[in-house]
PDB file of N, CA, C and O in Angstrom:
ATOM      1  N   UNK A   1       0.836  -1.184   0.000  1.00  0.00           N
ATOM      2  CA  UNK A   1       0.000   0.000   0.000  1.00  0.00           C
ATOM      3  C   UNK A   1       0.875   1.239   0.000  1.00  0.00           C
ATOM      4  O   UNK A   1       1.030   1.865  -1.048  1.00  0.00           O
ATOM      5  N   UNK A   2       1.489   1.643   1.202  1.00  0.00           N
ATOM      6  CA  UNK A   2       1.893   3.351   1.084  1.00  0.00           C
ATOM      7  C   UNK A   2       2.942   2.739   1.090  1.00  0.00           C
ATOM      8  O   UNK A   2       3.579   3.441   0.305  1.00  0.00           O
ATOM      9  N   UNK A   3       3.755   1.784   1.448  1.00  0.00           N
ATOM     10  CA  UNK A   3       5.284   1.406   1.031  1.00  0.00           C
ATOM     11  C   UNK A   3       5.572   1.528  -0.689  1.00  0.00           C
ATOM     12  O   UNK A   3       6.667   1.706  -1.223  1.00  0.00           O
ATOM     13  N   UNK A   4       4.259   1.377  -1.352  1.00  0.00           N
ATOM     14  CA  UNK A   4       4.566   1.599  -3.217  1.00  0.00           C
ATOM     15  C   UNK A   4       4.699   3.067  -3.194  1.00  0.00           C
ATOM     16  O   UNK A   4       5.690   3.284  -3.892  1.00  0.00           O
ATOM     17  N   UNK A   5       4.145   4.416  -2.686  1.00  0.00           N
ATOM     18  CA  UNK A   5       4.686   5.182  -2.869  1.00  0.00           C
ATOM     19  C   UNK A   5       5.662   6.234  -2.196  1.00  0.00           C
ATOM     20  O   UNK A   5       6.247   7.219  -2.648  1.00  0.00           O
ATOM     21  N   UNK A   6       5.605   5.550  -0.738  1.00  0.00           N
ATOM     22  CA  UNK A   6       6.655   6.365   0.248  1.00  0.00           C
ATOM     23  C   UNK A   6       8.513   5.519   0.449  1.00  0.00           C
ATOM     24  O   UNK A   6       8.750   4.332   0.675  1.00  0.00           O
ATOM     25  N   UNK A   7       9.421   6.558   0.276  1.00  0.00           N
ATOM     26  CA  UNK A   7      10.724   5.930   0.308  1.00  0.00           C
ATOM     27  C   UNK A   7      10.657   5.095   1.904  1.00  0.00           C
ATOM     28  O   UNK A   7      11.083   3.968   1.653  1.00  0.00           O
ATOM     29  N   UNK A   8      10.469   5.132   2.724  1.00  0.00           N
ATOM     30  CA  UNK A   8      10.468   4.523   3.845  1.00  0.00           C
ATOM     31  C   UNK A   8      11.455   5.177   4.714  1.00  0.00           C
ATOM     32  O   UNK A   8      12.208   6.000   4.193  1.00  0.00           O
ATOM     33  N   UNK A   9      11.576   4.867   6.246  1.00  0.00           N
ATOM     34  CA  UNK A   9      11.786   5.836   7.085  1.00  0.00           C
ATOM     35  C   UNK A   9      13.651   5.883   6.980  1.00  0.00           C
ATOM     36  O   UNK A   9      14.485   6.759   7.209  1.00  0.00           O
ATOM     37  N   UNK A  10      13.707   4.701   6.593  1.00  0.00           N
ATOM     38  CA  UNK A  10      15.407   4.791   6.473  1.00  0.00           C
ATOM     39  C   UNK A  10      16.019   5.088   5.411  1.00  0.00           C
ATOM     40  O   UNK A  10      17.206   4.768   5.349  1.00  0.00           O
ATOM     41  N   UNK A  11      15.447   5.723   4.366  1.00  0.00           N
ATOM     42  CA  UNK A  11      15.884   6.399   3.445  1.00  0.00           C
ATOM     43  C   UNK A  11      16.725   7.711   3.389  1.00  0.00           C
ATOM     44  O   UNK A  11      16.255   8.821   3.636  1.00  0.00           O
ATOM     45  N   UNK A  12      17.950   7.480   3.058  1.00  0.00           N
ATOM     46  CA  UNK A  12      18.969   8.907   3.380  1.00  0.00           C
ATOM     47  C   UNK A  12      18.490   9.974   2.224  1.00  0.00           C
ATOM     48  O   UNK A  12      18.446  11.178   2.476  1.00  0.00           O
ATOM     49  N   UNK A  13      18.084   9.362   0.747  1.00  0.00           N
ATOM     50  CA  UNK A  13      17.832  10.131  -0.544  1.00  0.00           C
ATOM     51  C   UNK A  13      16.345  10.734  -0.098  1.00  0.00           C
ATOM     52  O   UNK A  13      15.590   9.876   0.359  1.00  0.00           O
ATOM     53  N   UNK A  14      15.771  12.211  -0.172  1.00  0.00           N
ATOM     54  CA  UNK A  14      14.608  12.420   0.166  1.00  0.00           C
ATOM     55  C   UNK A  14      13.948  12.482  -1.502  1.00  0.00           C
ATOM     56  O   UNK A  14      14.782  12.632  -2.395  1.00  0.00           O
ATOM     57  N   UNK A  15      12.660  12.382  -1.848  1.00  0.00           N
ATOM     58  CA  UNK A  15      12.072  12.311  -3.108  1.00  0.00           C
ATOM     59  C   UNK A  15      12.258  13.444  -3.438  1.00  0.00           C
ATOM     60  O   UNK A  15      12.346  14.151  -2.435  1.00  0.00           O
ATOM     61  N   UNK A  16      12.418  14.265  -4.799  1.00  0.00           N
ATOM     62  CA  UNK A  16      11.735  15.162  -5.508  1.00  0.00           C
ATOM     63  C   UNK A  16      10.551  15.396  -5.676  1.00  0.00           C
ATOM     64  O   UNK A  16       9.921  14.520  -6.268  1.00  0.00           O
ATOM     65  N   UNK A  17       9.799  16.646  -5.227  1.00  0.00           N
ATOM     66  CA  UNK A  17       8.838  16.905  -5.866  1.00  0.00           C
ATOM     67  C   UNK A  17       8.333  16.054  -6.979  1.00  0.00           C
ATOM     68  O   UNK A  17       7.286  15.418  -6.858  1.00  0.00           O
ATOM     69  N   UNK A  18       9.146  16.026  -8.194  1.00  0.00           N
ATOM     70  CA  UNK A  18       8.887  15.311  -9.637  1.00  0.00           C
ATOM     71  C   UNK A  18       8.386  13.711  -9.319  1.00  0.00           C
ATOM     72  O   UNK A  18       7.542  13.023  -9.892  1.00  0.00           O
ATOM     73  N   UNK A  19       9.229  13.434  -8.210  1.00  0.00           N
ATOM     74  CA  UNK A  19       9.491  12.143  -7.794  1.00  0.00           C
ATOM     75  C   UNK A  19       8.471  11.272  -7.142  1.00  0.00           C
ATOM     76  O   UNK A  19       8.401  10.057  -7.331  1.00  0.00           O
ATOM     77  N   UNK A  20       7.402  12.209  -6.087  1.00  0.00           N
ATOM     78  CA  UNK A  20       6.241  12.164  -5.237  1.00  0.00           C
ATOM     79  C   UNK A  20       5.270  11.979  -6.697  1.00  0.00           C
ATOM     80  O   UNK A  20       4.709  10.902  -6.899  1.00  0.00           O
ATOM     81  N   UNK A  21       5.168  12.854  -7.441  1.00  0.00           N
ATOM     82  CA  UNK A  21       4.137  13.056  -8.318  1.00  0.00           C
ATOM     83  C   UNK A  21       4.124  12.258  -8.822  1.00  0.00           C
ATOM     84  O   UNK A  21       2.952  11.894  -8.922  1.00  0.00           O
ATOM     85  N   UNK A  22       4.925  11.458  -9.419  1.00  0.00           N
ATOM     86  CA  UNK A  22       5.327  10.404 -10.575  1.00  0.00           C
ATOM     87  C   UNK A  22       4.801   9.272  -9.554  1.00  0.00           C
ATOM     88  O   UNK A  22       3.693   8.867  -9.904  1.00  0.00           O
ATOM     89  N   UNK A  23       5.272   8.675  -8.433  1.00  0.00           N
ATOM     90  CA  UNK A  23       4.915   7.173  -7.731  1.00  0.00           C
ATOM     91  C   UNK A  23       3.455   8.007  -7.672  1.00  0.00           C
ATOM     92  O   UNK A  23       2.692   7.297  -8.326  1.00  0.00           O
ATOM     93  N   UNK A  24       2.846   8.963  -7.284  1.00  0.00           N
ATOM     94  CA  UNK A  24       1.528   8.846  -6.755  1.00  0.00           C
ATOM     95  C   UNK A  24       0.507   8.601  -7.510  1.00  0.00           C
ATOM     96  O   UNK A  24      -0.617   8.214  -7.191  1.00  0.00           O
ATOM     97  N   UNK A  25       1.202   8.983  -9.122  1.00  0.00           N
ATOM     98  CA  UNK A  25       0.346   8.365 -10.451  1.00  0.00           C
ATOM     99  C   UNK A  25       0.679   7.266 -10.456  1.00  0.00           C
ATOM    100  O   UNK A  25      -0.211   6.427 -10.314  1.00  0.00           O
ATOM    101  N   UNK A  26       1.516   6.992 -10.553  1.00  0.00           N
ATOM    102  CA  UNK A  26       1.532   5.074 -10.950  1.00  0.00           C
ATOM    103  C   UNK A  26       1.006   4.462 -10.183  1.00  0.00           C
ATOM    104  O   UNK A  26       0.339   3.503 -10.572  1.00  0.00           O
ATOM    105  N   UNK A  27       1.114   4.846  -8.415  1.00  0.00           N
ATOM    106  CA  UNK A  27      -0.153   3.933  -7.329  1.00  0.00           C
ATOM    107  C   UNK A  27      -1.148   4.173  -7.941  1.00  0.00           C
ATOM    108  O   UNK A  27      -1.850   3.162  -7.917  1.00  0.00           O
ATOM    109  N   UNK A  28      -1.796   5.271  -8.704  1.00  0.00           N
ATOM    110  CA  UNK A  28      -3.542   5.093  -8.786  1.00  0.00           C
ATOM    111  C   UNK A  28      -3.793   4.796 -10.477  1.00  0.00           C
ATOM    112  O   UNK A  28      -4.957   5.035 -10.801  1.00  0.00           O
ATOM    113  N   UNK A  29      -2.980   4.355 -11.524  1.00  0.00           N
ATOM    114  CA  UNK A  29      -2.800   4.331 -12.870  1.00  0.00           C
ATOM    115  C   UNK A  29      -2.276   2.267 -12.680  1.00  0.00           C
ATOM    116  O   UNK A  29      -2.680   1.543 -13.590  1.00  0.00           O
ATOM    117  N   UNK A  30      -1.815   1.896 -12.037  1.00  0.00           N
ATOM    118  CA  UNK A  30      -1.450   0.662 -11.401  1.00  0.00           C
ATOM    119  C   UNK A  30      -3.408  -0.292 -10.682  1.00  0.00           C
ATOM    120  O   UNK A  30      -3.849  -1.436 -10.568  1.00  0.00           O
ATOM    121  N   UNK A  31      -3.891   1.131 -10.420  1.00  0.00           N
ATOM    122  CA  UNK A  31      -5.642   0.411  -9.756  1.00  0.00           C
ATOM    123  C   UNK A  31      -6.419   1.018 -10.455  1.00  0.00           C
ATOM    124  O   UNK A  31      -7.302   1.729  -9.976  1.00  0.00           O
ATOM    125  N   UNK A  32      -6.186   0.806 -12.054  1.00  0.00           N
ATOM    126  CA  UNK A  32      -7.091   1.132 -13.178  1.00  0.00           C
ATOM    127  C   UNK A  32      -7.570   2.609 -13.143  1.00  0.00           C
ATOM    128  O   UNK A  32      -8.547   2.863 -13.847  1.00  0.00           O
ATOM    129  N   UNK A  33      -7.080   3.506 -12.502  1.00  0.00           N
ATOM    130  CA  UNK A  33      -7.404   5.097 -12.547  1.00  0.00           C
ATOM    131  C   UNK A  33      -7.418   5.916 -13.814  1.00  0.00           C
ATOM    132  O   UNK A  33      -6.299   5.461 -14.051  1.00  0.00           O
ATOM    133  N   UNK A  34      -7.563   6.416 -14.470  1.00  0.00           N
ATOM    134  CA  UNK A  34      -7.528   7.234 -15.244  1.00  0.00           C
ATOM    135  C   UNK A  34      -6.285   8.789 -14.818  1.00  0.00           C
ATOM    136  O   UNK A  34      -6.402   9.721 -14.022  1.00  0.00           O
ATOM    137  N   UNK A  35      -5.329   8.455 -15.677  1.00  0.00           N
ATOM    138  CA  UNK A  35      -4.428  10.008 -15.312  1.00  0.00           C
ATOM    139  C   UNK A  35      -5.002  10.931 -16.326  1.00  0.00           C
ATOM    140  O   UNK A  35      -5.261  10.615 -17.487  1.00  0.00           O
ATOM    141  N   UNK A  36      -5.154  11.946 -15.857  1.00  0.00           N
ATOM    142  CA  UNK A  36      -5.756  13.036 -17.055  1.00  0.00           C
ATOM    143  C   UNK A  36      -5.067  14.152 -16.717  1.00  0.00           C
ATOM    144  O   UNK A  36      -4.791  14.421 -15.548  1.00  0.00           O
ATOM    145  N   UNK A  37      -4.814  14.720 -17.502  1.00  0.00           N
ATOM    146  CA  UNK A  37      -3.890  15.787 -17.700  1.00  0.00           C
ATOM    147  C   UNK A  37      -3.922  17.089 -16.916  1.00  0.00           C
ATOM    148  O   UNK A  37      -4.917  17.765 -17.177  1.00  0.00           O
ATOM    149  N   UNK A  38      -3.018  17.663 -15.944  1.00  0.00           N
ATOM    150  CA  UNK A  38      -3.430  18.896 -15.041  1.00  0.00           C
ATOM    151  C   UNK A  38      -3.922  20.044 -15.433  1.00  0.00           C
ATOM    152  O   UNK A  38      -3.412  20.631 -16.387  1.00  0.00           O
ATOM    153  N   UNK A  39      -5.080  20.591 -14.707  1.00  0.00           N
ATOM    154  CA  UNK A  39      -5.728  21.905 -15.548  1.00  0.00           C
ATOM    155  C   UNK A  39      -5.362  22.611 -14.323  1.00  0.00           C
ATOM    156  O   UNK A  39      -5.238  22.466 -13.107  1.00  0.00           O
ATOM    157  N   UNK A  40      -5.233  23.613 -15.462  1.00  0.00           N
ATOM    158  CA  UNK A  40      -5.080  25.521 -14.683  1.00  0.00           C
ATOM    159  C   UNK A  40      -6.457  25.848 -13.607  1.00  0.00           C
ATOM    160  O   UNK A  40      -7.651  25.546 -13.610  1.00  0.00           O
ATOM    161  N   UNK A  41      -5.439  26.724 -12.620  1.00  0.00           N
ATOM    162  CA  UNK A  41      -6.512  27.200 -11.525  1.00  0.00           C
ATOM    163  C   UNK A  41      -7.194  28.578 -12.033  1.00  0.00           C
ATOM    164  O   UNK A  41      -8.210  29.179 -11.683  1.00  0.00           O
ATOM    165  N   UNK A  42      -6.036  28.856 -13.170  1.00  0.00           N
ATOM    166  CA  UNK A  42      -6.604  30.204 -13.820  1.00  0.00           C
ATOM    167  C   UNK A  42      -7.859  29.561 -14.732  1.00  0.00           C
ATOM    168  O   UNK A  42      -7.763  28.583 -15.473  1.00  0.00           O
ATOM    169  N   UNK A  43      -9.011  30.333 -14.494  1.00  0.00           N
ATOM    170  CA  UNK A  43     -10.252  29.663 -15.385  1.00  0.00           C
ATOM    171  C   UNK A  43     -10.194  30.278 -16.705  1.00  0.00           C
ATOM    172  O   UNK A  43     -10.292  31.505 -16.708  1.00  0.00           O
ATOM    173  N   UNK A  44     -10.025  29.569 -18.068  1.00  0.00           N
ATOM    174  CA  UNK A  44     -10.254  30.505 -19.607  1.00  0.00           C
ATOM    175  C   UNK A  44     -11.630  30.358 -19.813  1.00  0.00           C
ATOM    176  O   UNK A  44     -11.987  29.474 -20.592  1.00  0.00           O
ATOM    177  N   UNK A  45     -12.617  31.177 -19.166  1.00  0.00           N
ATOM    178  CA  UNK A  45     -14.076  31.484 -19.033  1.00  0.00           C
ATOM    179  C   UNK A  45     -14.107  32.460 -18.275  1.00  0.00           C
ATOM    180  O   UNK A  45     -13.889  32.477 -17.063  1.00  0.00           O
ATOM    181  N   UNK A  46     -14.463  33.563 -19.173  1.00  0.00           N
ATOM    182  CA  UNK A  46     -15.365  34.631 -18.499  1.00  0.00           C
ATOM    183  C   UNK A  46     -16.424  34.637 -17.399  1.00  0.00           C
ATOM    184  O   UNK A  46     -16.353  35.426 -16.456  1.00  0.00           O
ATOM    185  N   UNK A  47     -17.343  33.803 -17.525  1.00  0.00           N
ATOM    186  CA  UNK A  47     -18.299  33.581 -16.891  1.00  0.00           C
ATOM    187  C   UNK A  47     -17.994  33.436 -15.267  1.00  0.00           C
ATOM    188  O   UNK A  47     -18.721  33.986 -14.440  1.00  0.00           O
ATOM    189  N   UNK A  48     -16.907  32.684 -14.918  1.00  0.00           N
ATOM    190  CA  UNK A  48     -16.248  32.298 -13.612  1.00  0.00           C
ATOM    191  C   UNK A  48     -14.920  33.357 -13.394  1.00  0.00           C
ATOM    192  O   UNK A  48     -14.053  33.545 -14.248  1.00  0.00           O
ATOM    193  N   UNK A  49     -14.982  34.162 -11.714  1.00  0.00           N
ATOM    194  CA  UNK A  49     -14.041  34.342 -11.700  1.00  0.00           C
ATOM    195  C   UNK A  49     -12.724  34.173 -11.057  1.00  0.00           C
ATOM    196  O   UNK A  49     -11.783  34.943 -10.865  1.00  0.00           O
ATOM    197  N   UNK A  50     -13.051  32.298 -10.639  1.00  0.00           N
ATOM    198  CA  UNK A  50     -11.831  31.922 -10.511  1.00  0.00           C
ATOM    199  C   UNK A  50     -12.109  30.246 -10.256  1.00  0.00           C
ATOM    200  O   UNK A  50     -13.308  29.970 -10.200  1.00  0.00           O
ATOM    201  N   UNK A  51     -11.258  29.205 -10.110  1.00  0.00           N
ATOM    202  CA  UNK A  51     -11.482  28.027  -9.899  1.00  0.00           C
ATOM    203  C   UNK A  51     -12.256  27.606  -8.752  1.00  0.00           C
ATOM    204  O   UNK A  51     -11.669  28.310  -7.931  1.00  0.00           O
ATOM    205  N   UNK A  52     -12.880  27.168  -8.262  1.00  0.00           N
ATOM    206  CA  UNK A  52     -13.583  26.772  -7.061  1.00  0.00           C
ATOM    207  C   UNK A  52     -13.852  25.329  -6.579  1.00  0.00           C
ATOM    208  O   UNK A  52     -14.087  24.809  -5.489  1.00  0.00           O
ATOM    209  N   UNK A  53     -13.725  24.927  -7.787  1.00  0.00           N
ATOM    210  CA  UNK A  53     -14.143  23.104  -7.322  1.00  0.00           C
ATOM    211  C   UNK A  53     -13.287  22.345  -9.029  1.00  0.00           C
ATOM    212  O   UNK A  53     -13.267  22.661 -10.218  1.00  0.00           O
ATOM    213  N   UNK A  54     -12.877  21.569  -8.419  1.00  0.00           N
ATOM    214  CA  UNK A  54     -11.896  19.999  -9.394  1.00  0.00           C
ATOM    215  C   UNK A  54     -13.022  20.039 -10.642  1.00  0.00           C
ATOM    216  O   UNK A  54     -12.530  19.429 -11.591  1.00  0.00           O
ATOM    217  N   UNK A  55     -14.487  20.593 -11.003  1.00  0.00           N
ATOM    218  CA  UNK A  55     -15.228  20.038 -12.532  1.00  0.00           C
ATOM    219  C   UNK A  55     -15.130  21.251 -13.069  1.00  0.00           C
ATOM    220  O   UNK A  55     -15.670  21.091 -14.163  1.00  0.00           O
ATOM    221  N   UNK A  56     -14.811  22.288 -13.010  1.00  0.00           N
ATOM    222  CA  UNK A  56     -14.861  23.477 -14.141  1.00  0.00           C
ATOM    223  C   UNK A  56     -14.301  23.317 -15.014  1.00  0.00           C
ATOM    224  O   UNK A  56     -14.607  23.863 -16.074  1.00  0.00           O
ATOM    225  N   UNK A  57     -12.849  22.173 -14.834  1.00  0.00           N
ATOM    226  CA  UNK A  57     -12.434  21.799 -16.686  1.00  0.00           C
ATOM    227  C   UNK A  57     -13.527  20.936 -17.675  1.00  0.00           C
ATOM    228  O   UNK A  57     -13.621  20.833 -18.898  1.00  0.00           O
ATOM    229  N   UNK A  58     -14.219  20.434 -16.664  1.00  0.00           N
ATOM    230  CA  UNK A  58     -15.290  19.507 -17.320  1.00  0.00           C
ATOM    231  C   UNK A  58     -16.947  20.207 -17.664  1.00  0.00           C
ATOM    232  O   UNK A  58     -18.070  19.816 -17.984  1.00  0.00           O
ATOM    233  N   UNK A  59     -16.337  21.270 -17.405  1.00  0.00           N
ATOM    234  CA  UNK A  59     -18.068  22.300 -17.841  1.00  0.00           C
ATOM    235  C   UNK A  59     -18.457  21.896 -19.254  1.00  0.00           C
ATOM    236  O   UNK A  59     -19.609  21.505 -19.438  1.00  0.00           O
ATOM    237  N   UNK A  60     -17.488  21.963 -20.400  1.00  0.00           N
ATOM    238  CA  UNK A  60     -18.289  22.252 -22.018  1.00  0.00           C
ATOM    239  C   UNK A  60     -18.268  20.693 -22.056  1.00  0.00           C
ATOM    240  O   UNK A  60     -18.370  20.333 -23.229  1.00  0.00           O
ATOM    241  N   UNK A  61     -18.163  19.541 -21.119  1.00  0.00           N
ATOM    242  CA  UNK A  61     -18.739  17.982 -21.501  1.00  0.00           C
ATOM    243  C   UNK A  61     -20.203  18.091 -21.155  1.00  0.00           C
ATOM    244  O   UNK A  61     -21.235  17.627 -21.638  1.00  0.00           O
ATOM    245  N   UNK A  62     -19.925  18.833 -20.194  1.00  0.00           N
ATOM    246  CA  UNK A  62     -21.805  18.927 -18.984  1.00  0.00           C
ATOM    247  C   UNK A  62     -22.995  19.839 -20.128  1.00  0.00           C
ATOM    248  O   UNK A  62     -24.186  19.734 -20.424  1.00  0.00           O
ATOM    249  N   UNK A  63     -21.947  20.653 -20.469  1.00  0.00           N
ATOM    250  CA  UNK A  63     -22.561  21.672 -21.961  1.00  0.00           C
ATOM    251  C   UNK A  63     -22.498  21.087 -23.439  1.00  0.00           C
ATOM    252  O   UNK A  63     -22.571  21.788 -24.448  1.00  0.00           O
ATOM    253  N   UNK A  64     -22.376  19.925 -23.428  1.00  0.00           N
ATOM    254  CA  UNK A  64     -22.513  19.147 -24.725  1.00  0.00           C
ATOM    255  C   UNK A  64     -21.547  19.922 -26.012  1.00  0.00           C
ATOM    256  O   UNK A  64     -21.837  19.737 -27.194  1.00  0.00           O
ATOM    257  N   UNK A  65     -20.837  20.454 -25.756  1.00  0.00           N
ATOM    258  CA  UNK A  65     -19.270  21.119 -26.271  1.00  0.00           C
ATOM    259  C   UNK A  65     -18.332  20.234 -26.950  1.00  0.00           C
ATOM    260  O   UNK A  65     -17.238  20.661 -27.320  1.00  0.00           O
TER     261      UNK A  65
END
């Protein structure tokens, strides 16, 4: 479980940033997850003026877009 993505306590090398990100996709891409690509907190919609919740990249699917 968290031993697939944590170095463990006796580890002298600490992870990279790059390094965390990368095992924490493969733990959930490893249990059939879907990785999808990171969206901006900056919103490209007028309508909103700013991110508020994880589905605003998914608005023009909900809007048949």
């Amino acid at each position: 479980a968290l031993t697939e993505i944590s170095p463990g306590k006796d580890s002298e090398n600490p992870l990279s940033g790059d390094q965390i990100r990368q095992r924490f996709l493969q733990f959930y891409a490893s249990r059939s997850h879907a990785i999808l690509p990171s969206a901006s907190l900056v919103p490209d919609d007028p309508t909103v003026l700013l991110t508020i919740a994880g589905m605003l990249q998914f608005k023009p699917i909900f809007l048949g877009q």
